[in-house]
Predicted model as a PDB file, atoms N, CA, C, CB and O in Angstrom, pLDDT in the B-factor column:
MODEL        1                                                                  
ATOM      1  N   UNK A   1      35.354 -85.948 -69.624  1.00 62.00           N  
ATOM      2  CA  UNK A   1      34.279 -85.304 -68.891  1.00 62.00           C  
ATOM      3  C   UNK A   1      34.340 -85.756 -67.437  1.00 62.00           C  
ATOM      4  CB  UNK A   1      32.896 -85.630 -69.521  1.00 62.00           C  
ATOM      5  O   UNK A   1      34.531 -86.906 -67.041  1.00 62.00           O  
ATOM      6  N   UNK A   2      34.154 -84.710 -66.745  1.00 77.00           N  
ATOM      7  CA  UNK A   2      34.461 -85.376 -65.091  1.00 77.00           C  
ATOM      8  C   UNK A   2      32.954 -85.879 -64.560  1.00 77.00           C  
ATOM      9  CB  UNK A   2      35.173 -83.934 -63.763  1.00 77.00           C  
ATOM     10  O   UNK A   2      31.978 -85.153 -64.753  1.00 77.00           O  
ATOM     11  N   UNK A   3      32.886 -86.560 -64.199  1.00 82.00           N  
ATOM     12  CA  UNK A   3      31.637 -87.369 -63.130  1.00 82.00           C  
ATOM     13  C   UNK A   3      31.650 -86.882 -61.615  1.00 82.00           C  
ATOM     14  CB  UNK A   3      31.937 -89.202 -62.993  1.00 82.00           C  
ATOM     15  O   UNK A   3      32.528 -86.887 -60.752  1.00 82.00           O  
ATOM     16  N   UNK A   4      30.443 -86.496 -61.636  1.00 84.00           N  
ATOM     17  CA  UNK A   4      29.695 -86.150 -60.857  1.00 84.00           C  
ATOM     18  C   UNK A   4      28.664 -87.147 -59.960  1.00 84.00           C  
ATOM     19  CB  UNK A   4      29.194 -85.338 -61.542  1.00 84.00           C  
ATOM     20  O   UNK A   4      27.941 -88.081 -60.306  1.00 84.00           O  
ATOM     21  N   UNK A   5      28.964 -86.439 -58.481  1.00 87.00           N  
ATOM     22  CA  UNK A   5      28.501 -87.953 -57.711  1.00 87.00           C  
ATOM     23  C   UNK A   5      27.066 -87.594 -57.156  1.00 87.00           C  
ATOM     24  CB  UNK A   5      29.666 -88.511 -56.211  1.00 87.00           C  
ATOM     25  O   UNK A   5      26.185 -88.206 -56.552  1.00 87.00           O  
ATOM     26  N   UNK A   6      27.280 -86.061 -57.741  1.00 91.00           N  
ATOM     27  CA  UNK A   6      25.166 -85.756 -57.430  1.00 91.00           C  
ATOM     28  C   UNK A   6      25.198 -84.963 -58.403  1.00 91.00           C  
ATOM     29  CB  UNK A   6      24.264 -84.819 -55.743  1.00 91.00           C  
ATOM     30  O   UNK A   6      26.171 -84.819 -59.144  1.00 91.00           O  
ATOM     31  N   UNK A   7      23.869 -84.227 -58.512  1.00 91.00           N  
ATOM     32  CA  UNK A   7      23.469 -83.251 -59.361  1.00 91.00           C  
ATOM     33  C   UNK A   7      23.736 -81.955 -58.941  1.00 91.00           C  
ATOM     34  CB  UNK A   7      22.217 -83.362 -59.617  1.00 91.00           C  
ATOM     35  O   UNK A   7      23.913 -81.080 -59.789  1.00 91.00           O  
ATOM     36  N   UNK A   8      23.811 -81.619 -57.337  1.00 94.00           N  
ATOM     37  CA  UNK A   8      24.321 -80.645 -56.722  1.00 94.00           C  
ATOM     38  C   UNK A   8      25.539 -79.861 -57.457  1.00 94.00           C  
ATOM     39  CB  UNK A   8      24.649 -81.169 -55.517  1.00 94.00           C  
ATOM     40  O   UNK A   8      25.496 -78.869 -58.185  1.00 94.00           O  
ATOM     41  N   UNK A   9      26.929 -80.846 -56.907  1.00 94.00           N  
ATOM     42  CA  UNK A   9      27.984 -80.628 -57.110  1.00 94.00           C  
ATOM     43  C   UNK A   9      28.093 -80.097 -58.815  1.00 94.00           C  
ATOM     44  CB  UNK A   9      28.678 -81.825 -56.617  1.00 94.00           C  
ATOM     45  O   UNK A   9      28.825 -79.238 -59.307  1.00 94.00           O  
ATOM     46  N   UNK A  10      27.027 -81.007 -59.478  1.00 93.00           N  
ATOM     47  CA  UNK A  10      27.650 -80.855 -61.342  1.00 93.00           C  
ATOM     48  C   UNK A  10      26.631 -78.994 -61.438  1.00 93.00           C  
ATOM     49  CB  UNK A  10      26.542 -82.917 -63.117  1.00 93.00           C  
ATOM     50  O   UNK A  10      26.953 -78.029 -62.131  1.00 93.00           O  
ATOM     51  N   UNK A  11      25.623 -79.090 -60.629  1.00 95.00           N  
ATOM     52  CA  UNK A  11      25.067 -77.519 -61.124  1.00 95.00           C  
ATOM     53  C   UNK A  11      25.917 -76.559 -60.382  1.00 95.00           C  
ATOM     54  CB  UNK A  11      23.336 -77.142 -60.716  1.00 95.00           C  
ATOM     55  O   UNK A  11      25.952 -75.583 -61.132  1.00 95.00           O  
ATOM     56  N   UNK A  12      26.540 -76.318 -59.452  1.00 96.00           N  
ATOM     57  CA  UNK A  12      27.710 -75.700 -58.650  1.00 96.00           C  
ATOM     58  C   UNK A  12      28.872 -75.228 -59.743  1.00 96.00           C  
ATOM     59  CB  UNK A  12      28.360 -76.892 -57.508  1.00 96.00           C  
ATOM     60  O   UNK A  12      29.348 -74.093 -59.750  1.00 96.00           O  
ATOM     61  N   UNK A  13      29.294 -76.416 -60.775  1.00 95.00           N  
ATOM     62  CA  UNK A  13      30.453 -76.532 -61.466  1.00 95.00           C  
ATOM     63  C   UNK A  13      29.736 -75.704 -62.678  1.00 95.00           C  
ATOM     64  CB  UNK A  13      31.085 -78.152 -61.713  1.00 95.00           C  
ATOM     65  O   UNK A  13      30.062 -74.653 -63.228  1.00 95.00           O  
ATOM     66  N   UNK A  14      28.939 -76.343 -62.825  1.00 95.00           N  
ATOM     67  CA  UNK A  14      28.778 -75.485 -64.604  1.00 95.00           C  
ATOM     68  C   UNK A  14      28.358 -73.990 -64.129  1.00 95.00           C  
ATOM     69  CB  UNK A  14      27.127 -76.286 -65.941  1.00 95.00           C  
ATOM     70  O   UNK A  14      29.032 -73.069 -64.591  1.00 95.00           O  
ATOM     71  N   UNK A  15      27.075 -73.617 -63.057  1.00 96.00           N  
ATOM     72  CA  UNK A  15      27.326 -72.025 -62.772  1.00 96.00           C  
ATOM     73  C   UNK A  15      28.872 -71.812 -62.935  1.00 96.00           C  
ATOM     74  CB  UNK A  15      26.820 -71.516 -61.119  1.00 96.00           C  
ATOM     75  O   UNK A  15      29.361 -71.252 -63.916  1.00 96.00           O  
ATOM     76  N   UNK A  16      29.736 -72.409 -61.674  1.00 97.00           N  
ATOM     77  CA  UNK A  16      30.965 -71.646 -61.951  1.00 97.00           C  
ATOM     78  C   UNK A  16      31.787 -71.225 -63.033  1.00 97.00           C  
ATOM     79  CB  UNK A  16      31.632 -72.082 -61.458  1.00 97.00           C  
ATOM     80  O   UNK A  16      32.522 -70.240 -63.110  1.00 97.00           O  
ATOM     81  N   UNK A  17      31.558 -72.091 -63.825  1.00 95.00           N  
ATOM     82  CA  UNK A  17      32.074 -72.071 -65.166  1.00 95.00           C  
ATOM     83  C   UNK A  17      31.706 -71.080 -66.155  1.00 95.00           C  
ATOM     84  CB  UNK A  17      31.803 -73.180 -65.696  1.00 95.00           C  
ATOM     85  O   UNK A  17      32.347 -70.423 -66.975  1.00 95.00           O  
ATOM     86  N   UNK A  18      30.372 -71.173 -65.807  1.00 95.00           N  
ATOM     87  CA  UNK A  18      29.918 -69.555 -66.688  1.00 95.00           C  
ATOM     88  C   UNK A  18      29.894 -68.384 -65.701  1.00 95.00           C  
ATOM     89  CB  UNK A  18      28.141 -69.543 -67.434  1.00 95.00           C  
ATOM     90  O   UNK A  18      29.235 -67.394 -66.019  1.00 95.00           O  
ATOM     91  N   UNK A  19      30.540 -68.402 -64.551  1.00 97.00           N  
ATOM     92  CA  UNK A  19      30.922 -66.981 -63.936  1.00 97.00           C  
ATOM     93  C   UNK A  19      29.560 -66.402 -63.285  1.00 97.00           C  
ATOM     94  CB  UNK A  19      31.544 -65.854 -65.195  1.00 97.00           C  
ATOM     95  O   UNK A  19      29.410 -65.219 -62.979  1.00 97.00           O  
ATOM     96  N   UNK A  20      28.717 -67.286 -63.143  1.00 97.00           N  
ATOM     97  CA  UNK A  20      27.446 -66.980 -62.327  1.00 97.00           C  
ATOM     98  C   UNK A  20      27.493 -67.074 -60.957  1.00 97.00           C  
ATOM     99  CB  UNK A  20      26.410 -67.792 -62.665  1.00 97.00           C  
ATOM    100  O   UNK A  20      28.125 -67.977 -60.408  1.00 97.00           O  
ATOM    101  N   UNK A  21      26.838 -66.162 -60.299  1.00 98.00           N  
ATOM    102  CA  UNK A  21      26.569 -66.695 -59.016  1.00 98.00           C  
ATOM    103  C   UNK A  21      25.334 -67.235 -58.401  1.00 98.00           C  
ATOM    104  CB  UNK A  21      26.872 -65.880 -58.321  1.00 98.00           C  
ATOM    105  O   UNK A  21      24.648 -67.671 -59.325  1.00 98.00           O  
ATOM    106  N   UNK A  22      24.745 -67.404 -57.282  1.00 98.00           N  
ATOM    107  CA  UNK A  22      23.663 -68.538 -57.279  1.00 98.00           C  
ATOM    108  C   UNK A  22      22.360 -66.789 -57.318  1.00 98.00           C  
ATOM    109  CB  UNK A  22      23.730 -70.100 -55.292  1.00 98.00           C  
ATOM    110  O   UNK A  22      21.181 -66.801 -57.675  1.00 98.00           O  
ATOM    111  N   UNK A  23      22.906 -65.957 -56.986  1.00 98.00           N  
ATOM    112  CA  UNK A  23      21.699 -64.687 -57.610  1.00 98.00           C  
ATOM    113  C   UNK A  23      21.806 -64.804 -58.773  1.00 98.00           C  
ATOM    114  CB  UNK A  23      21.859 -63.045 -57.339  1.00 98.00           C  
ATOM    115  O   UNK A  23      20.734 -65.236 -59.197  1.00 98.00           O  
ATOM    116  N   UNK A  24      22.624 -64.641 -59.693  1.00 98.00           N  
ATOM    117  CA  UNK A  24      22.673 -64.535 -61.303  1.00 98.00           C  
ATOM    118  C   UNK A  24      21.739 -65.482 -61.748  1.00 98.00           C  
ATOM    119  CB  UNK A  24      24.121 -64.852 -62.008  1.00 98.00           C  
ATOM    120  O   UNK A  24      20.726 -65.153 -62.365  1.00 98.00           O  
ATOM    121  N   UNK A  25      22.166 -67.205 -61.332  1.00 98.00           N  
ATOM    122  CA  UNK A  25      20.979 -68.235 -61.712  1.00 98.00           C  
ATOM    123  C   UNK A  25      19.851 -68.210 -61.118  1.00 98.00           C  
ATOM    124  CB  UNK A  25      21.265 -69.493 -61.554  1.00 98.00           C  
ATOM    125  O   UNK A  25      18.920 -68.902 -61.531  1.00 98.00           O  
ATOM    126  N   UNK A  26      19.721 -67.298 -59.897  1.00 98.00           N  
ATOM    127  CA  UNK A  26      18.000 -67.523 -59.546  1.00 98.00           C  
ATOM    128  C   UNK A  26      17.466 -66.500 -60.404  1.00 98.00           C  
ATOM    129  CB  UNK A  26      17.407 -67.233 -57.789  1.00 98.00           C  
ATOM    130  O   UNK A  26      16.313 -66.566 -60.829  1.00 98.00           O  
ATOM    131  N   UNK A  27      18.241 -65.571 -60.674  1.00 97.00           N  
ATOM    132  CA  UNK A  27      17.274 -64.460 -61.424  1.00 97.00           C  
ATOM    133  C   UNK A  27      17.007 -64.901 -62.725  1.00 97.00           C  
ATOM    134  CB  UNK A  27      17.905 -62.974 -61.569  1.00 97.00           C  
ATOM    135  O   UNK A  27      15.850 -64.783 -63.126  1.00 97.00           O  
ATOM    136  N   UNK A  28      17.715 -65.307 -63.339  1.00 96.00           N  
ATOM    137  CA  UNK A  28      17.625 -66.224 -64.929  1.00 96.00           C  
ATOM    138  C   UNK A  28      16.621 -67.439 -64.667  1.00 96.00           C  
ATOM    139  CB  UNK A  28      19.382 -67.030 -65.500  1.00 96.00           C  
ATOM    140  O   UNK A  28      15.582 -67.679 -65.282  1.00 96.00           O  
ATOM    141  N   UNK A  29      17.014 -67.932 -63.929  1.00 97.00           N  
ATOM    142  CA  UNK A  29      15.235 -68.604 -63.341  1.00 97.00           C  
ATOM    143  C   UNK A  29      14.218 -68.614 -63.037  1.00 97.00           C  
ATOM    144  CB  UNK A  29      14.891 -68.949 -62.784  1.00 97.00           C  
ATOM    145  O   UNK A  29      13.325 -69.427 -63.279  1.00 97.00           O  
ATOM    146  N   UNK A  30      14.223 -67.585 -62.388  1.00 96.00           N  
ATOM    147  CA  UNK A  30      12.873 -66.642 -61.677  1.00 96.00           C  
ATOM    148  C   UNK A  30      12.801 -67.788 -60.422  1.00 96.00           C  
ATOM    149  CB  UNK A  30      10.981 -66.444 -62.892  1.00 96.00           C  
ATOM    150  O   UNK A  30      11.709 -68.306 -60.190  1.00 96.00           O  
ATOM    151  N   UNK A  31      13.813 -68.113 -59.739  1.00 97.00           N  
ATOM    152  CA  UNK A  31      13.722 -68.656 -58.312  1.00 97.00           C  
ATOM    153  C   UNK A  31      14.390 -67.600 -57.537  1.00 97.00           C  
ATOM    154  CB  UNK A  31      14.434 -70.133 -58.075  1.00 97.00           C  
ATOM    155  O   UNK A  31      14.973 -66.544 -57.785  1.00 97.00           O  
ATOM    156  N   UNK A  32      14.053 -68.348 -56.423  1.00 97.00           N  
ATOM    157  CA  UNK A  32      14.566 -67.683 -54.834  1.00 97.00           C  
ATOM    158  C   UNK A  32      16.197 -68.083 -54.737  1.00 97.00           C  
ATOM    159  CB  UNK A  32      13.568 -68.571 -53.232  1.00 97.00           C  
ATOM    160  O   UNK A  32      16.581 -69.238 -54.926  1.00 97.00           O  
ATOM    161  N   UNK A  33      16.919 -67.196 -54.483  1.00 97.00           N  
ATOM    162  CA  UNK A  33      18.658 -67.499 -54.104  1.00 97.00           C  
ATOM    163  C   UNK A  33      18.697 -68.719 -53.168  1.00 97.00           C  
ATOM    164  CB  UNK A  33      19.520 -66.072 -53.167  1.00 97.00           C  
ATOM    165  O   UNK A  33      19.624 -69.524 -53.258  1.00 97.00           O  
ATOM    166  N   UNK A  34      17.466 -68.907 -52.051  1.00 98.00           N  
ATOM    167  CA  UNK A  34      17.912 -70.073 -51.645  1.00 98.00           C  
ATOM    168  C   UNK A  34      17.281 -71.812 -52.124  1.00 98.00           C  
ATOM    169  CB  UNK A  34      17.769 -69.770 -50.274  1.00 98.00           C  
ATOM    170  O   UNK A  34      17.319 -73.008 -51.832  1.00 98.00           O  
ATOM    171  N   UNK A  35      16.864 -71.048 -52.827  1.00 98.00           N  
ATOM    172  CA  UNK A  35      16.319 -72.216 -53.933  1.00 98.00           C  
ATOM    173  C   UNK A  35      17.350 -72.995 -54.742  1.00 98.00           C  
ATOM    174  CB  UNK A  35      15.404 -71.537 -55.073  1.00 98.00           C  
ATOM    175  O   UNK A  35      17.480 -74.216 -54.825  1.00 98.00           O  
ATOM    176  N   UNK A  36      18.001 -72.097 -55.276  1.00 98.00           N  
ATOM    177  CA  UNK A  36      19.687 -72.526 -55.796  1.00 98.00           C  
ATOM    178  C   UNK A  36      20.244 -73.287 -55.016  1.00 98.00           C  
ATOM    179  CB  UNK A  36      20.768 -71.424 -55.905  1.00 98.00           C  
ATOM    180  O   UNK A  36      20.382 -74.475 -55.307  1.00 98.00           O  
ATOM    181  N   UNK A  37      20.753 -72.695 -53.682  1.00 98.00           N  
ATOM    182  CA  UNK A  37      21.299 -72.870 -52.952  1.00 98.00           C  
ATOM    183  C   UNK A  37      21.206 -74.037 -52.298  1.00 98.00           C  
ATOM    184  CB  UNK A  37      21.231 -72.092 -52.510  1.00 98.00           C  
ATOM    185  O   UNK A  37      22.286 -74.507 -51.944  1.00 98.00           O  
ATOM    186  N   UNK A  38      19.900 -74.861 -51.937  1.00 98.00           N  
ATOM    187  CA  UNK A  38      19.244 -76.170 -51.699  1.00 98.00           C  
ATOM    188  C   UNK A  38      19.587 -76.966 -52.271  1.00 98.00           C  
ATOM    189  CB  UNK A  38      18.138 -76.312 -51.822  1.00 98.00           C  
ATOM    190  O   UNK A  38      20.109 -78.025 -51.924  1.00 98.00           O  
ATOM    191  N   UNK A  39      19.134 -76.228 -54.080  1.00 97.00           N  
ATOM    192  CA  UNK A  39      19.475 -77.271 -55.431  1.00 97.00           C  
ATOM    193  C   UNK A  39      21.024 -77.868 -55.417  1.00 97.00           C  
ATOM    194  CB  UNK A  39      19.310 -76.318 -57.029  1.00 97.00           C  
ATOM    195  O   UNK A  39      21.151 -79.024 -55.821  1.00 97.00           O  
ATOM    196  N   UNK A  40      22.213 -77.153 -54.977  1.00 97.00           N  
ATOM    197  CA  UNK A  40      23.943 -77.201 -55.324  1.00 97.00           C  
ATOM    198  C   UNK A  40      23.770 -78.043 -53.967  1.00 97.00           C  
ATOM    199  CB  UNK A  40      25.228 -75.439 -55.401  1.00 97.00           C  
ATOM    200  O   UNK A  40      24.777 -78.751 -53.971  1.00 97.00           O  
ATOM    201  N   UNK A  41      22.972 -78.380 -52.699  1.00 97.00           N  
ATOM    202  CA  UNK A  41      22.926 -79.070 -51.179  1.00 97.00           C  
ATOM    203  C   UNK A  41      22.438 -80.091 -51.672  1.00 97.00           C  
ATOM    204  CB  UNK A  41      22.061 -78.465 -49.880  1.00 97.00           C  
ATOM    205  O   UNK A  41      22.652 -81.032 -50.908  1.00 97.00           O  
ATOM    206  N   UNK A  42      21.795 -80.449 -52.715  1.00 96.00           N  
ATOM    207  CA  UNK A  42      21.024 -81.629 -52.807  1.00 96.00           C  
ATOM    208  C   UNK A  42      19.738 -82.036 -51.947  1.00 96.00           C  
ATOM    209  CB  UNK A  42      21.895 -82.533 -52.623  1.00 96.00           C  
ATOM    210  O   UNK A  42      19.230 -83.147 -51.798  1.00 96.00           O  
ATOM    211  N   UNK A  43      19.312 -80.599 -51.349  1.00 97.00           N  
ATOM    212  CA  UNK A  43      18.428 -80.784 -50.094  1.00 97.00           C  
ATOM    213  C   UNK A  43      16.933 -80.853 -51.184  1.00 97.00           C  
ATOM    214  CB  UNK A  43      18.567 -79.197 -48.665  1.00 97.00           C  
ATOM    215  O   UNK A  43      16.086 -81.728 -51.000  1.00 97.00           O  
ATOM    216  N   UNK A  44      16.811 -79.960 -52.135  1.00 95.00           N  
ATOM    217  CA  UNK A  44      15.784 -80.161 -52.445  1.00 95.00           C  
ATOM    218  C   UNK A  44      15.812 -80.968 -54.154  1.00 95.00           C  
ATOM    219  CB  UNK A  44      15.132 -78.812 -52.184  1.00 95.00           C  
ATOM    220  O   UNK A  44      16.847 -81.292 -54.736  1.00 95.00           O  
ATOM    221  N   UNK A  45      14.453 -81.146 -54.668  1.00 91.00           N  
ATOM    222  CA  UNK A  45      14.960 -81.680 -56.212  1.00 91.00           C  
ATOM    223  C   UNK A  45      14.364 -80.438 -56.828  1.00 91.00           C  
ATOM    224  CB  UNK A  45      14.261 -83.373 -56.938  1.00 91.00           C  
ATOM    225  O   UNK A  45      13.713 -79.586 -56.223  1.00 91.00           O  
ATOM    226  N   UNK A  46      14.709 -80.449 -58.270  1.00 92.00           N  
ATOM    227  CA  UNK A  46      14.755 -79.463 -59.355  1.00 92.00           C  
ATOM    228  C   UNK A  46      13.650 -79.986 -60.054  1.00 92.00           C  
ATOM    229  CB  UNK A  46      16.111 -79.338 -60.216  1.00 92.00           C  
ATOM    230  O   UNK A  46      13.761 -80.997 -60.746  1.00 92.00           O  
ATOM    231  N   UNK A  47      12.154 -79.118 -59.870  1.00 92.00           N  
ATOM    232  CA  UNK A  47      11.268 -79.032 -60.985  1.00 92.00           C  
ATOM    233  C   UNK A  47      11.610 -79.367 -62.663  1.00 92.00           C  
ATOM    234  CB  UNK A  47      10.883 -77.714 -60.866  1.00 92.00           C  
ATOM    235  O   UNK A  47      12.675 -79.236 -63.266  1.00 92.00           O  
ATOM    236  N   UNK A  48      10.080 -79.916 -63.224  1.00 89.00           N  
ATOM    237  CA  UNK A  48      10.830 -80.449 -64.473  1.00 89.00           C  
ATOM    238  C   UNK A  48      10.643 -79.253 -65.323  1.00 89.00           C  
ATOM    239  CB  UNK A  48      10.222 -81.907 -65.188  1.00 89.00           C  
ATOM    240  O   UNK A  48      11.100 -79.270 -66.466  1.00 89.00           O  
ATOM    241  N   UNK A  49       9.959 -78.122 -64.836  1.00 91.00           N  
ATOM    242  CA  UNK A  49      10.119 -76.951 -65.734  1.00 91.00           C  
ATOM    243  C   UNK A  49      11.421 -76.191 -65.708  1.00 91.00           C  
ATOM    244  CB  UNK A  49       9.092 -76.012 -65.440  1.00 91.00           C  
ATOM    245  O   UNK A  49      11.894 -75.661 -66.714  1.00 91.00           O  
ATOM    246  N   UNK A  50      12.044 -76.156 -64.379  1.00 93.00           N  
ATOM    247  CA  UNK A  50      13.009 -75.571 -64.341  1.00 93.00           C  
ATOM    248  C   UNK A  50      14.642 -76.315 -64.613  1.00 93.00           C  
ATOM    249  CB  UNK A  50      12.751 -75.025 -63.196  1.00 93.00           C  
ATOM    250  O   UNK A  50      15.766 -75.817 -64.689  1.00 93.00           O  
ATOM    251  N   UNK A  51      14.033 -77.999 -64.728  1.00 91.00           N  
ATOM    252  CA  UNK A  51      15.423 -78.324 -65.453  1.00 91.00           C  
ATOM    253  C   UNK A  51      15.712 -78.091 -66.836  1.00 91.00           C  
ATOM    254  CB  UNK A  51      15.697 -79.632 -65.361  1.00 91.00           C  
ATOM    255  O   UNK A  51      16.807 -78.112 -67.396  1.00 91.00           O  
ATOM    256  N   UNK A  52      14.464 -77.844 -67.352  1.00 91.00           N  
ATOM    257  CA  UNK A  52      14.595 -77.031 -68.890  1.00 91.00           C  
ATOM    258  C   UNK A  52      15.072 -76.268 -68.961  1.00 91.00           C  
ATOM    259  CB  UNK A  52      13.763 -76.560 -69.557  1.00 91.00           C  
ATOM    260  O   UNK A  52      15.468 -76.305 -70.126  1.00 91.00           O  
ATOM    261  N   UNK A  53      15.456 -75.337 -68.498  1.00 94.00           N  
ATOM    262  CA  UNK A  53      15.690 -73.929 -68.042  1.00 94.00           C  
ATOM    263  C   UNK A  53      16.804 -73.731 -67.592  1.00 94.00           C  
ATOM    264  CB  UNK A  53      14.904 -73.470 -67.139  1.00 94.00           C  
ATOM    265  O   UNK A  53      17.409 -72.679 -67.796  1.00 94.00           O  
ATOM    266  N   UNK A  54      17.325 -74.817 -66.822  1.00 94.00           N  
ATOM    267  CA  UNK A  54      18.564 -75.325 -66.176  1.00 94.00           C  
ATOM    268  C   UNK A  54      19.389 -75.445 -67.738  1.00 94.00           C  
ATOM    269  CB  UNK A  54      18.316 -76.986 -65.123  1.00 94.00           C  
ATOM    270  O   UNK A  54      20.350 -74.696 -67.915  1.00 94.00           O  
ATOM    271  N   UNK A  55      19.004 -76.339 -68.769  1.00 92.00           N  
ATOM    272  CA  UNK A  55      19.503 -77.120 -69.855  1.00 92.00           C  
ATOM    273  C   UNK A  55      19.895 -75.794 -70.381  1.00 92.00           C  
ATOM    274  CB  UNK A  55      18.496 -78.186 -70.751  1.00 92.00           C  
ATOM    275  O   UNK A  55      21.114 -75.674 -70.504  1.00 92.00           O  
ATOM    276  N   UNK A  56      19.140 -74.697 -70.748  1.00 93.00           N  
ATOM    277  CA  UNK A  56      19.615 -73.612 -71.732  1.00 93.00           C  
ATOM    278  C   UNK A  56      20.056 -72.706 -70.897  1.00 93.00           C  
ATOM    279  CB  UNK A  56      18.599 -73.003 -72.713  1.00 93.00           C  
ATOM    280  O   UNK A  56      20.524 -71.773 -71.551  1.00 93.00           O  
ATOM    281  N   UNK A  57      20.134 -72.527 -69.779  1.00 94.00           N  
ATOM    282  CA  UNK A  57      21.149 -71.585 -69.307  1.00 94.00           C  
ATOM    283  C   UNK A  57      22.477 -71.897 -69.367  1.00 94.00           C  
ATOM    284  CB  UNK A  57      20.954 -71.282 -68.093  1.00 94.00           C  
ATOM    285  O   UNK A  57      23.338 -71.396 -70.090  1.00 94.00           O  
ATOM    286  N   UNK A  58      22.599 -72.953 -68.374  1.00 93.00           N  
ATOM    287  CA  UNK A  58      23.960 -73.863 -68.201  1.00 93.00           C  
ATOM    288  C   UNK A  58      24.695 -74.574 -69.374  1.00 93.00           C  
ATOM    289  CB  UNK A  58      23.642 -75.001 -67.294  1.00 93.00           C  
ATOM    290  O   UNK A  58      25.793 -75.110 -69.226  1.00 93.00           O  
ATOM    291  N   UNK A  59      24.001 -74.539 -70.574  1.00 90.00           N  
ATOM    292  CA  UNK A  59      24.144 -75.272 -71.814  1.00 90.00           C  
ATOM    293  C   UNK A  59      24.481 -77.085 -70.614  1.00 90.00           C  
ATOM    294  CB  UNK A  59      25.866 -74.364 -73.158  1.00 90.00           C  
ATOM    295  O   UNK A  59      25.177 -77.934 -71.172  1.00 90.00           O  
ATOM    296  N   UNK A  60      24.238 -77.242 -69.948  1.00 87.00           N  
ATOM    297  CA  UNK A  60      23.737 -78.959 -69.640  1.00 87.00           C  
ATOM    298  C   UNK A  60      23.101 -80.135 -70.223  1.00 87.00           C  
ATOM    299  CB  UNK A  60      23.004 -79.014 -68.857  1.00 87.00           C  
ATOM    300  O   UNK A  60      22.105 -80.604 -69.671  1.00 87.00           O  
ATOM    301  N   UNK A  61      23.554 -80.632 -71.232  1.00 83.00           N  
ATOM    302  CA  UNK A  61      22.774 -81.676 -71.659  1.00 83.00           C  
ATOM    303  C   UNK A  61      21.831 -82.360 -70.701  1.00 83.00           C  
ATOM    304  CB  UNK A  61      23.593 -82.569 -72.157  1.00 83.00           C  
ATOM    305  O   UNK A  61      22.136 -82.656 -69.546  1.00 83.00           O  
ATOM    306  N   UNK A  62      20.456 -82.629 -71.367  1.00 78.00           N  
ATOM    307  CA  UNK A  62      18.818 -83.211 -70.521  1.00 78.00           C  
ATOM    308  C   UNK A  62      19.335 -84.195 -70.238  1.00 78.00           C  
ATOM    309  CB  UNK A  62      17.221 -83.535 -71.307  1.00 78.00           C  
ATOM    310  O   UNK A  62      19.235 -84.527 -69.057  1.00 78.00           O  
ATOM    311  N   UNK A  63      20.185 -85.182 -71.269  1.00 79.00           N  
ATOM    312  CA  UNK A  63      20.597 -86.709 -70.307  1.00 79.00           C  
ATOM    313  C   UNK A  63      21.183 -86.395 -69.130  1.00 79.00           C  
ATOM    314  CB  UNK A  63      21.739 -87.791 -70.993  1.00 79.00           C  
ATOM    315  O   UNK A  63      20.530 -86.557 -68.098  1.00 79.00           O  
ATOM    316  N   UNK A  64      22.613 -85.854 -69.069  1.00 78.00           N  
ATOM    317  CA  UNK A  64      23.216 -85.814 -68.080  1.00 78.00           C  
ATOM    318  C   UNK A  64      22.555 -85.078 -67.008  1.00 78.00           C  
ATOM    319  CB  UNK A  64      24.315 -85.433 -68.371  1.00 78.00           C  
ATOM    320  O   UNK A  64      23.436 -84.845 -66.181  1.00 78.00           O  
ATOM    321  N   UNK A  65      21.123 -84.455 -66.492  1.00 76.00           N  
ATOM    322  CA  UNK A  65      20.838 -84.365 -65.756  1.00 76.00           C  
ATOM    323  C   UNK A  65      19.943 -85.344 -65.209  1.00 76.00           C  
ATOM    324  CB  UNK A  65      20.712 -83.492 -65.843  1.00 76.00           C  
ATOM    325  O   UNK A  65      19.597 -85.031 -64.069  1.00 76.00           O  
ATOM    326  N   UNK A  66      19.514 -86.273 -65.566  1.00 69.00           N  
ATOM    327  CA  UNK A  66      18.545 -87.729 -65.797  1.00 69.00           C  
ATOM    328  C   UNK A  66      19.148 -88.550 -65.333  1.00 69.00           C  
ATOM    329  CB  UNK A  66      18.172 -88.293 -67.154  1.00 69.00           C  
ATOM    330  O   UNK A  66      18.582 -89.572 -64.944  1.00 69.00           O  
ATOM    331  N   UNK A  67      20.922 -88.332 -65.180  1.00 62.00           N  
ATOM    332  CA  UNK A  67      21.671 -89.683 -64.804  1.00 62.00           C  
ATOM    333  C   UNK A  67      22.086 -89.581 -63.739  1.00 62.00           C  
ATOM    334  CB  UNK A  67      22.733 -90.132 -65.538  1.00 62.00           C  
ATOM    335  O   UNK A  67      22.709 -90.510 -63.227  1.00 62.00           O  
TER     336      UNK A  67                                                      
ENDMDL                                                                          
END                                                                             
């Protein structure tokens, strides 16, 4: 499993991985595109409703976003 040195970079990788783009995940979220976009910058943090949400879209395990 590769390590990740923020949370940015690891939500960047798993969208990519499922072929999303940062519209695809805001709309499956019900956020703003630049809301995403902050989130993959590390500029802002990720609500704890929407890291739930994060977990079953992205299939992301809850630890590995905690760490």
């Amino acid at each position: 499993m590769k390590k990740y040195a923020d949370l940015g970079s690891m939500l960047t990788d798993y969208r990519q991985f499922f072929g999303l783009t940062q519209l695809d995940l805001a709309s499956k979220l019900e956020v703003d595109t630049r809301t995403v976009a902050r989130w993959e910058r590390n500029v802002t943090l990720i609500q704890p409703d929407k890291e739930k949400q994060i977990v079953e879209v992205l299939s992301i395990p809850h630890q590995v976003i905690h760490n």
